[in-house]
Backbone bond lengths (Angstrom), bond angles and torsions (degrees), N, CA, C in turn:
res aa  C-N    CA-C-N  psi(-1)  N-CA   C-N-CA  omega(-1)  CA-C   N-CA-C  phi
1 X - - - 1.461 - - 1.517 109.66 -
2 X 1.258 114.91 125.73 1.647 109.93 163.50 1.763 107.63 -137.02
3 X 1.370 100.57 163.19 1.531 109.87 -152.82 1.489 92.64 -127.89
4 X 1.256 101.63 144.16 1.089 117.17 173.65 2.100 136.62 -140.42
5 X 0.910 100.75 71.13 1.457 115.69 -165.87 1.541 111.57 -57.66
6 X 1.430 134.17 124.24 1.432 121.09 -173.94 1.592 99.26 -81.56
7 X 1.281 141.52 -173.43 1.551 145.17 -178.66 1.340 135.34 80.62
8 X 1.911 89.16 -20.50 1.780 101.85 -165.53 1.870 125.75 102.03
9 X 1.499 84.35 -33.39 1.626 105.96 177.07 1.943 108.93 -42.85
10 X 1.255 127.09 131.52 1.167 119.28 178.86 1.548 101.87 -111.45
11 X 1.594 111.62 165.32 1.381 101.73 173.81 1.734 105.16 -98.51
12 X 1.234 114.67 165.91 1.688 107.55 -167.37 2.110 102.06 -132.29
13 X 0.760 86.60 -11.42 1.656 90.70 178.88 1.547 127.72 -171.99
14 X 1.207 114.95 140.76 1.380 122.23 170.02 1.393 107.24 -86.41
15 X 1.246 114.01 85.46 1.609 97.62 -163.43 1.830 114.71 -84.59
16 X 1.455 114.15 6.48 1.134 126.94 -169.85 1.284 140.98 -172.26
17 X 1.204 160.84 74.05 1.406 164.87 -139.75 1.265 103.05 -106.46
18 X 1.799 153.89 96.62 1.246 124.48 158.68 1.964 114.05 -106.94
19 X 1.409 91.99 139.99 1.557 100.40 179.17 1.591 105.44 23.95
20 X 1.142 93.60 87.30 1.181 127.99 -167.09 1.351 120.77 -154.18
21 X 1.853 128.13 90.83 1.263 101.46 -178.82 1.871 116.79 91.78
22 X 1.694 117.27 -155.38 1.569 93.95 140.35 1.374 124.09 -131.20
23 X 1.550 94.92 68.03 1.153 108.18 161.87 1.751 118.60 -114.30
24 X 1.680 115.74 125.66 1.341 97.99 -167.28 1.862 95.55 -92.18
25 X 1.425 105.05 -32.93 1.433 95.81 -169.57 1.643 99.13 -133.81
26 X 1.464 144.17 111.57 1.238 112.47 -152.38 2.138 77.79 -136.46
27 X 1.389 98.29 124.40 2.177 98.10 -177.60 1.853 74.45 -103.49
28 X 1.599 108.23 160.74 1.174 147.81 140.30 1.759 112.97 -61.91
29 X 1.531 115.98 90.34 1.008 121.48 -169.52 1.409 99.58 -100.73
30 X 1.303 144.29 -36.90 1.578 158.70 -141.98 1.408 100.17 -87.94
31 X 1.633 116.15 168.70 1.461 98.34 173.52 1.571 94.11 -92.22
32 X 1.681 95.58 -176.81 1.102 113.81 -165.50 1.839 130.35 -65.15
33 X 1.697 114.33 126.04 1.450 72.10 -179.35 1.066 143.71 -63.34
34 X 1.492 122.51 -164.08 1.441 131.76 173.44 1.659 117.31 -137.95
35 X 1.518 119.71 -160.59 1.294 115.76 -148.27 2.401 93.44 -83.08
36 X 1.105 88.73 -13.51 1.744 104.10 168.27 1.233 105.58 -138.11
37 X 1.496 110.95 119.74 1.363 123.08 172.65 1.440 114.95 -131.85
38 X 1.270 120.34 159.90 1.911 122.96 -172.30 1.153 89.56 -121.24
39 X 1.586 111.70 139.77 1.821 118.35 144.99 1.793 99.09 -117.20
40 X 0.723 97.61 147.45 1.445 95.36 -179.10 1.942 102.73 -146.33
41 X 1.471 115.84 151.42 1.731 89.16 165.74 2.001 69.14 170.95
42 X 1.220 101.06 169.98 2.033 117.03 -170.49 1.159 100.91 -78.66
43 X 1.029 127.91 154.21 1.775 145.02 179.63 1.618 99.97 -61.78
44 X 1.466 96.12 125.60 1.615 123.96 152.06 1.937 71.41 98.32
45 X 1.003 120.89 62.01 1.871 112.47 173.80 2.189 104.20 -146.45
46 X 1.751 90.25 15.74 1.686 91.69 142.53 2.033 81.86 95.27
47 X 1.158 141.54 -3.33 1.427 142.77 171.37 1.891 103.55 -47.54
48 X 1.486 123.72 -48.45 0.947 125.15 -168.53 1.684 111.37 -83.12
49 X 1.388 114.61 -24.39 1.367 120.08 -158.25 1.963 84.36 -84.67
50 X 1.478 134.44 -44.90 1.163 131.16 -176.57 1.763 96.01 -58.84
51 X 0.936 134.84 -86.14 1.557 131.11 167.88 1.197 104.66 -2.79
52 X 1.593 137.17 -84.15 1.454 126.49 179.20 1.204 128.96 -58.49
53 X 1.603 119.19 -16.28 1.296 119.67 144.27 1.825 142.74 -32.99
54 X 1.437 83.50 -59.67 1.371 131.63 178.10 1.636 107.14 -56.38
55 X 1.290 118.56 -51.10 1.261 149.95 -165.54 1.648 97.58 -68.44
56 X 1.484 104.26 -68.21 1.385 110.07 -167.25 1.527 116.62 -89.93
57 X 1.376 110.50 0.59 1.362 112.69 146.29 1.260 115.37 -76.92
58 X 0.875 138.51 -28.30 1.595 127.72 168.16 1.077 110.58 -68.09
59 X 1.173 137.25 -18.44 1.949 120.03 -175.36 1.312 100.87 -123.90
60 X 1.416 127.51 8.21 1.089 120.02 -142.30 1.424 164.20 26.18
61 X 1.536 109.62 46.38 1.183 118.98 -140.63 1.579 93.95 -93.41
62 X 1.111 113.84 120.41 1.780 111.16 -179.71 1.535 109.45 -83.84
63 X 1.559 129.17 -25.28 1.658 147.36 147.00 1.714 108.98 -12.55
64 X 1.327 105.13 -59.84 1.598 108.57 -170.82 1.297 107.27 -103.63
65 X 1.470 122.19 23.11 1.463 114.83 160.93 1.321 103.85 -99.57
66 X 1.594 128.79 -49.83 1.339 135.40 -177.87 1.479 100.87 -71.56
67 X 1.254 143.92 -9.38 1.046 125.39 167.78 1.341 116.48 -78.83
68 X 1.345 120.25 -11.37 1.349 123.64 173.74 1.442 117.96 -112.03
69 X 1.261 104.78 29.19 1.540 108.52 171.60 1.464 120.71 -68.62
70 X 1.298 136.91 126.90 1.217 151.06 -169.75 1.519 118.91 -55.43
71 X 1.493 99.49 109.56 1.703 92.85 -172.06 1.924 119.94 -46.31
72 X 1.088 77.72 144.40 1.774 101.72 153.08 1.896 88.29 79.70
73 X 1.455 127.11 15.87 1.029 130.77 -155.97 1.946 99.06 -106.75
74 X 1.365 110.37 127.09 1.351 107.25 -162.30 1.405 100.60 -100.85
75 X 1.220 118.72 -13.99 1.891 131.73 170.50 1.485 118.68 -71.72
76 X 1.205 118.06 158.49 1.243 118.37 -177.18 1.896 107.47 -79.77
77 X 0.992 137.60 160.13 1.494 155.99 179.62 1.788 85.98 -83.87
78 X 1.495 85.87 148.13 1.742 107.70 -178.92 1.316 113.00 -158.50
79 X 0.960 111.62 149.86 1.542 131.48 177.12 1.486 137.60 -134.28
80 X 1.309 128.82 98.50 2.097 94.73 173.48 1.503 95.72 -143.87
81 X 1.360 89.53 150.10 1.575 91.17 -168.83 1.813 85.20 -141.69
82 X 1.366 102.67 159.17 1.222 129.04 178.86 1.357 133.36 -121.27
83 X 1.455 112.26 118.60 1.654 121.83 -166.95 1.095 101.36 -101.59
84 X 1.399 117.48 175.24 1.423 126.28 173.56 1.599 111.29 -58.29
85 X 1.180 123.48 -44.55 1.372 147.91 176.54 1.408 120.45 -59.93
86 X 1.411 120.76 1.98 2.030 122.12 -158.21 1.546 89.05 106.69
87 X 1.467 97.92 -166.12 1.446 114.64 -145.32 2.032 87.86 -161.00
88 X 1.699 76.34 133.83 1.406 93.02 -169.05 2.015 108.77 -108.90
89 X 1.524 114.08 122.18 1.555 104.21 175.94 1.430 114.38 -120.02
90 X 1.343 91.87 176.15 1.799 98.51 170.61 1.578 104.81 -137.66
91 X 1.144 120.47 104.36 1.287 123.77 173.89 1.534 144.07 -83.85
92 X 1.366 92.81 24.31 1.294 124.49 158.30 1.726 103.10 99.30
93 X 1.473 113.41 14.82 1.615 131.57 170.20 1.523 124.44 -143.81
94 X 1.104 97.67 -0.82 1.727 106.43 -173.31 1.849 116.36 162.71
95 X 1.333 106.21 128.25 1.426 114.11 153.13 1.516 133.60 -9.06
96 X 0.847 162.38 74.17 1.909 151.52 -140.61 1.816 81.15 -78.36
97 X 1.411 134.04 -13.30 1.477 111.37 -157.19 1.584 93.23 168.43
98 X 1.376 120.25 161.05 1.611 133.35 -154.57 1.783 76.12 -131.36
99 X 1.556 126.54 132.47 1.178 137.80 144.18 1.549 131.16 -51.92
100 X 1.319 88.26 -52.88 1.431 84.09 168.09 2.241 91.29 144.60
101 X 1.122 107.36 162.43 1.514 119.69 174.58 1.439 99.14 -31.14
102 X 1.550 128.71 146.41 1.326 123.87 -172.14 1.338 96.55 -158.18
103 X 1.016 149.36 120.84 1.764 151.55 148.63 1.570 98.21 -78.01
104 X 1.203 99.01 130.25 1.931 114.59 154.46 1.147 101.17 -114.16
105 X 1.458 139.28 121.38 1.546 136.63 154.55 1.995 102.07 -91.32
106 X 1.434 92.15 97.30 1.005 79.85 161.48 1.600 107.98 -153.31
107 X 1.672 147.75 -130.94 1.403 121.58 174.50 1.484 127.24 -64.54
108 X 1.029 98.58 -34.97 1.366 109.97 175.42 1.332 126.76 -57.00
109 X 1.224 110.63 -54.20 1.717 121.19 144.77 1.577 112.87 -15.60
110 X 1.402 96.94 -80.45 1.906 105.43 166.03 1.446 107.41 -30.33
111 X 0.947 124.53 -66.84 1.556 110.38 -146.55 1.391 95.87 -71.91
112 X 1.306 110.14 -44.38 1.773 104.59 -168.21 1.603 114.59 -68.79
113 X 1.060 102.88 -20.44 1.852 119.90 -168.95 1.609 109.46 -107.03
114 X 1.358 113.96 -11.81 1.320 87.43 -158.63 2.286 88.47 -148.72
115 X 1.408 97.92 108.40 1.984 89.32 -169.51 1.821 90.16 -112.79
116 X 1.552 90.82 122.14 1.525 112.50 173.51 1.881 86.54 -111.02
117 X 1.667 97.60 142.77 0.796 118.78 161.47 1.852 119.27 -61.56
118 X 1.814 129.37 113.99 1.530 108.26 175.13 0.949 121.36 -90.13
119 X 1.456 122.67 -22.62 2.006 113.20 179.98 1.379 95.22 -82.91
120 X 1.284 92.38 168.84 1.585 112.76 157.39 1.613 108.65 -98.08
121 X 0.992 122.41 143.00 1.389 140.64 -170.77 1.794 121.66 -146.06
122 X 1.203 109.53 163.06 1.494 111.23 171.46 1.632 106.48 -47.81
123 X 0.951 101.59 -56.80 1.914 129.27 -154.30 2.406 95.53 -65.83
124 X 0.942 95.02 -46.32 1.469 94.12 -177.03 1.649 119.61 -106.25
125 X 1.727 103.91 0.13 1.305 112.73 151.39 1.527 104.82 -60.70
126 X 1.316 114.99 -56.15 1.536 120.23 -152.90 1.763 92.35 -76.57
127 X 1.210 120.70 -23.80 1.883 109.27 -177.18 1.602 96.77 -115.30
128 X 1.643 137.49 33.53 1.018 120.31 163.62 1.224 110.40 96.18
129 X 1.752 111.81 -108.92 1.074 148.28 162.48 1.646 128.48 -127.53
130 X 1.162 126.97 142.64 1.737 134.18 -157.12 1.365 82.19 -133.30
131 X 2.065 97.76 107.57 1.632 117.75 159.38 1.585 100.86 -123.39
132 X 1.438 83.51 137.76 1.737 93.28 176.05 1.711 103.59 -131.38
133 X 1.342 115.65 141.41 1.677 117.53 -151.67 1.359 84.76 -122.53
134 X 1.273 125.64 170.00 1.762 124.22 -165.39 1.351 113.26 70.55
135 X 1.501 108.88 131.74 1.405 125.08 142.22 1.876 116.54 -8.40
136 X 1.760 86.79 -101.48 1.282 96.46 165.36 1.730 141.32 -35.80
137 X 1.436 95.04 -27.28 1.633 93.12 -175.56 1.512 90.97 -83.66
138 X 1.161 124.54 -47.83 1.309 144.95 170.34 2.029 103.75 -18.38
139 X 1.652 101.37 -72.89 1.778 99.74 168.94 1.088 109.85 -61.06
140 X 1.309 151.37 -38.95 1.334 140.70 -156.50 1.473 98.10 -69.27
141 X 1.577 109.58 -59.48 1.643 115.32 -156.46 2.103 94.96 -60.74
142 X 1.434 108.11 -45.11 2.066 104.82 172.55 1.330 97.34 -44.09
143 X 1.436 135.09 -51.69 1.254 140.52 -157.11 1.162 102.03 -65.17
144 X 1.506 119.95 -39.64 1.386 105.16 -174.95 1.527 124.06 -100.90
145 X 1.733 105.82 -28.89 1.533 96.56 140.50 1.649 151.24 -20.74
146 X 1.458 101.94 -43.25 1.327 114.50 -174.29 1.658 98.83 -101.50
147 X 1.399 112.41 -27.49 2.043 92.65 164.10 1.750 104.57 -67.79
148 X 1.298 116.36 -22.06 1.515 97.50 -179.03 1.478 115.11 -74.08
149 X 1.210 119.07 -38.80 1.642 128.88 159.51 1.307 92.66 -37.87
150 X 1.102 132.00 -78.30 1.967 140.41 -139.94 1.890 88.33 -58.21
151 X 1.656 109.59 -47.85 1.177 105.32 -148.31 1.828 104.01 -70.72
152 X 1.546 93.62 -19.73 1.643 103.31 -158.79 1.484 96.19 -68.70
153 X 1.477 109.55 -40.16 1.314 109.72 178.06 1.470 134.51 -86.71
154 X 0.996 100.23 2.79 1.597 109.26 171.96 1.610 89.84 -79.94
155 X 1.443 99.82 -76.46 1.707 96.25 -172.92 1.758 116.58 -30.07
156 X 0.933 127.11 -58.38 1.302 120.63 151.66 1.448 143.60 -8.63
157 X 1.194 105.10 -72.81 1.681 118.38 149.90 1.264 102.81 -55.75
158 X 1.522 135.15 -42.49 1.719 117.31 -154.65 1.472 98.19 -63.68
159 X 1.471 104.87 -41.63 1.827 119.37 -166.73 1.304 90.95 -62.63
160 X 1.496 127.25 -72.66 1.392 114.61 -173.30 1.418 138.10 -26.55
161 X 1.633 104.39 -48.82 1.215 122.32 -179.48 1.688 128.73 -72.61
162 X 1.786 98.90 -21.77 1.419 114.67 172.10 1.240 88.22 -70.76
163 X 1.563 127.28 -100.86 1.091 140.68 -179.21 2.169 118.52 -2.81
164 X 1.305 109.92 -23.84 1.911 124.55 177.94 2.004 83.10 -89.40
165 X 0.800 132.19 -56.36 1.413 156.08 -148.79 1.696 86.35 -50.40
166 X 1.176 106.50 -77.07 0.987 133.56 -151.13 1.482 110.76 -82.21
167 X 1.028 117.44 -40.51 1.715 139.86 170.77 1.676 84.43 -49.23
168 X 1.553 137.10 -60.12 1.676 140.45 -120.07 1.654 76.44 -111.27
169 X 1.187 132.57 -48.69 1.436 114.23 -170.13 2.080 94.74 -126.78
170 X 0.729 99.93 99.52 1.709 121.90 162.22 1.732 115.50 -54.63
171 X 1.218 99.49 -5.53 1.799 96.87 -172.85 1.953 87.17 -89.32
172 X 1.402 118.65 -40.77 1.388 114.64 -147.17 1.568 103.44 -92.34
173 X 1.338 116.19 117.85 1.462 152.37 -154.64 2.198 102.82 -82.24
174 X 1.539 87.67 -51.09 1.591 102.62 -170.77 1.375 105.35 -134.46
175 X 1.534 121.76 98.87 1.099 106.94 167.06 1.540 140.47 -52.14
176 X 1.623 103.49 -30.16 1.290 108.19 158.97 1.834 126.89 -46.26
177 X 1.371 95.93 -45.72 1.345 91.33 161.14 1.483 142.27 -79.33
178 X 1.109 107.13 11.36 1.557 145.43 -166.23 1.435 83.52 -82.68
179 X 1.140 104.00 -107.83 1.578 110.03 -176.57 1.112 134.61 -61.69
180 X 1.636 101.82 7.78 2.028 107.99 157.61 1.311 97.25 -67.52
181 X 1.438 139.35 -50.14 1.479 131.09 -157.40 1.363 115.39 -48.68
182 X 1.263 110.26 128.93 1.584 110.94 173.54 1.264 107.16 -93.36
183 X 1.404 158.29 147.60 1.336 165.65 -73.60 1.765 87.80 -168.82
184 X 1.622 141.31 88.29 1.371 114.24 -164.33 1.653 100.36 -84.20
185 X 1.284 126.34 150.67 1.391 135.42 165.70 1.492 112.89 -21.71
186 X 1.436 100.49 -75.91 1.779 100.67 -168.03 1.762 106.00 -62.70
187 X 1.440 125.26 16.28 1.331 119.68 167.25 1.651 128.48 -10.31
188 X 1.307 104.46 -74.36 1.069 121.91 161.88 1.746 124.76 -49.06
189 X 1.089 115.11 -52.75 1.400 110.25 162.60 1.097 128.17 -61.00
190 X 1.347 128.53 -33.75 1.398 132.18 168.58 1.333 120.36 -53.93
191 X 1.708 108.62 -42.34 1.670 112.78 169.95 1.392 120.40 -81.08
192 X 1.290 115.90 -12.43 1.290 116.17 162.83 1.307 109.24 -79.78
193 X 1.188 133.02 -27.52 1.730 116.45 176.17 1.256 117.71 -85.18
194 X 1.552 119.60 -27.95 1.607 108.19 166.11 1.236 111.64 -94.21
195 X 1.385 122.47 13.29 1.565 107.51 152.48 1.356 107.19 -87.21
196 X 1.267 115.68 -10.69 1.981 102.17 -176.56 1.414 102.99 -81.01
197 X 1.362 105.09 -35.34 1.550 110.27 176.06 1.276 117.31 -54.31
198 X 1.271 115.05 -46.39 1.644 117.20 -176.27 1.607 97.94 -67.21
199 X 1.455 129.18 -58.40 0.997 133.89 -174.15 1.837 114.27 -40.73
200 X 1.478 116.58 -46.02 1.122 141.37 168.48 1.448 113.40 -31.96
201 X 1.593 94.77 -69.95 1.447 122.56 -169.40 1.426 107.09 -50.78
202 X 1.877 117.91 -59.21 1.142 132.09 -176.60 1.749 106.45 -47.63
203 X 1.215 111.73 -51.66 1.162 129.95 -170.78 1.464 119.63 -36.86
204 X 1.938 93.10 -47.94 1.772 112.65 -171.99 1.859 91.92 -94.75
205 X 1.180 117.31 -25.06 1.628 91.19 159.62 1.389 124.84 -97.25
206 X 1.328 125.27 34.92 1.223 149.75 153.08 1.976 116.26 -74.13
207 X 1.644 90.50 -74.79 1.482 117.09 168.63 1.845 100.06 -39.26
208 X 1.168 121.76 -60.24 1.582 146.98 -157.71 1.524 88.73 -53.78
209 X 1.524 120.94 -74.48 0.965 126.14 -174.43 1.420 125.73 -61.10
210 X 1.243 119.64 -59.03 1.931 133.18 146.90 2.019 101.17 -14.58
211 X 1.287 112.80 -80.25 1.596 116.43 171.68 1.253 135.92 -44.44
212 X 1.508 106.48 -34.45 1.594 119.21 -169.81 1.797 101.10 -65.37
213 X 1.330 101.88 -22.86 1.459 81.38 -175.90 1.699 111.72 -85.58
214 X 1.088 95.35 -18.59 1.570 89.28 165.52 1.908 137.17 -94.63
215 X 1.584 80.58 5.40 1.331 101.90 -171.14 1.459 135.40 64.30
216 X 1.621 121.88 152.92 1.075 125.47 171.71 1.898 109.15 90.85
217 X 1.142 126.42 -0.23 1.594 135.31 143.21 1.494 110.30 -54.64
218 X 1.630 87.57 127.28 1.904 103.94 -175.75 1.669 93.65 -72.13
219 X 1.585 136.25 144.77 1.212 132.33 168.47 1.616 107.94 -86.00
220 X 1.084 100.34 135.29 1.934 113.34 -178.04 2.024 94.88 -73.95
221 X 1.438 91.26 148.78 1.278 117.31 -175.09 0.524 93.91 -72.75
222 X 1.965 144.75 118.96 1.458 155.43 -173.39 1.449 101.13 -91.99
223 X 1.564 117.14 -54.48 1.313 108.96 -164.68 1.888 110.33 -63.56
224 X 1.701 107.67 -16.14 1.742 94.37 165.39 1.133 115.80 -95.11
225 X 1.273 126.11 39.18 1.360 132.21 -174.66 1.422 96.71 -119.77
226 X 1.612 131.15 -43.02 0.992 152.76 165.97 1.349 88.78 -30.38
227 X 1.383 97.67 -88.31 2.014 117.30 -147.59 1.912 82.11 -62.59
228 X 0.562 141.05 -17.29 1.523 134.40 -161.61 1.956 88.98 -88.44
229 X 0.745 125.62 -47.96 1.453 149.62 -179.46 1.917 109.51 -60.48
230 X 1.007 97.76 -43.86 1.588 99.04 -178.24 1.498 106.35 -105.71
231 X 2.122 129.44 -8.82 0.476 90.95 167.85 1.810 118.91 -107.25
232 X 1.706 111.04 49.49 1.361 125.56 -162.95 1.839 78.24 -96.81
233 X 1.623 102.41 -53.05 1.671 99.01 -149.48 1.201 82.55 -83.88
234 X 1.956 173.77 0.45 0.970 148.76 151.81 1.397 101.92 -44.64
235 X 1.631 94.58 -69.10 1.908 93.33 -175.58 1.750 122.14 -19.81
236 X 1.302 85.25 -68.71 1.709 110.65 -175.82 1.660 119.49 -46.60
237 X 1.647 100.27 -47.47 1.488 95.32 172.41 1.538 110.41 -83.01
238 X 1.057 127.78 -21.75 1.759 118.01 -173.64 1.942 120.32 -73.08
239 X 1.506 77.11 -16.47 1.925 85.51 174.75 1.368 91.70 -117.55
């Protein structure tokens, strides 16, 4: 963690932590700081929860104090700490006073300031690694992360949905071309005339067969009976 106060102003004590974090009751026992000071102590031992402290005393955000209120804790979260300048609290509803502009570089900083690419992928195999520094560049690049999610999964469904498409009607080759077809007006008339045709056709290889035994019946052209035949059910399946 390092701190950074604009003015010169130093901070001089933690004079208080309540249920807060896991700290239920935490006094400023140490002497006071100075213009370089250490906190030091093992992970998950409350280093990060002073940082967001720290943080939201500067803007005053009363949001990220109660969000770190100490489980199972039926009291309100508290804070006051003391600068060279007065002494800034949170009394478990609001700020008493804003210190003044404050930088913490510490993880949090990172994430908001600083977007490393975490998978490995085609796209950042081929550039290494993808760092973007700023806030802002910072939302854009999430922003565009999560259209690549949106996009991955649309495509997904699109395949799925071709694939139902196509399974339910077996005539249609390209779904894209599926739903190019425009629906033409005389629809209906069109299937009514090559159904008379087919009907026709059947008819004279009806007659064909009925005669043949007596001979001398011309045989109907089967193979346009065929195409006359497939082209009833094209119609039928494309609308």
């Amino acid at each position: 963690m390092r701190l950074r106060r604009l003015g010169g102003e130093v901070l001089l004590k933690l004079q208080s932590l309540v249920e807060v974090g896991r700290f239920s009751a935490l006094k400023h026992k140490a002497p006071r700081f100075t213009r370089l000071s250490l906190i030091y102590a093992r992970n998950g031992h409350g280093k990060s929860t002073v940082c967001a402290l720290l943080r939201a005393a500067s803007v005053r955000d009363a949001a990220a104090v109660l969000a770190r209120k100490r489980l199972a804790s039926r009291n309100a979260p508290g804070a006051k700490f003391e600068w060279a300048d007065g002494t800034a609290e949170f009394d478990g509803r609001q700020w008493s006073t804003c210190p003044g502009a404050l930088h913490v570089f510490d993880q949090d900083y990172v994430e908001r300031n600083v977007h490393v690419a975490g998978s490995v992928t085609r796209d950042n195999k081929r550039q290494l690694l993808q760092v973007i520094v700023g806030q802002r560049g910072v939302e854009l690049a999430q922003n565009i992360a999560q259209l690549d999610v949106d996009v991955r999964t649309a495509s997904t469904r699109l395949s799925e949905l071709e694939r139902l498409i196509k399974a339910s009607q077996p005539v249609v080759t390209s779904v894209e071309a599926y739903f190019s077809y425009e629906i033409p007006v005389d629809i209906e008339e069109q299937i009514a005339s090559h159904s008379r045709a087919v009907i026709r056709d059947f008819r004279a290889l009806n007659e064909y067969t009925r005669a043949n035994h007596h001979g001398g019946a011309s045989r109907p052209d089967q193979d346009a009976l065929r195409a006359q035949c497939r082209r009833v059910v094209s119609i039928l399946g494309r609308y």
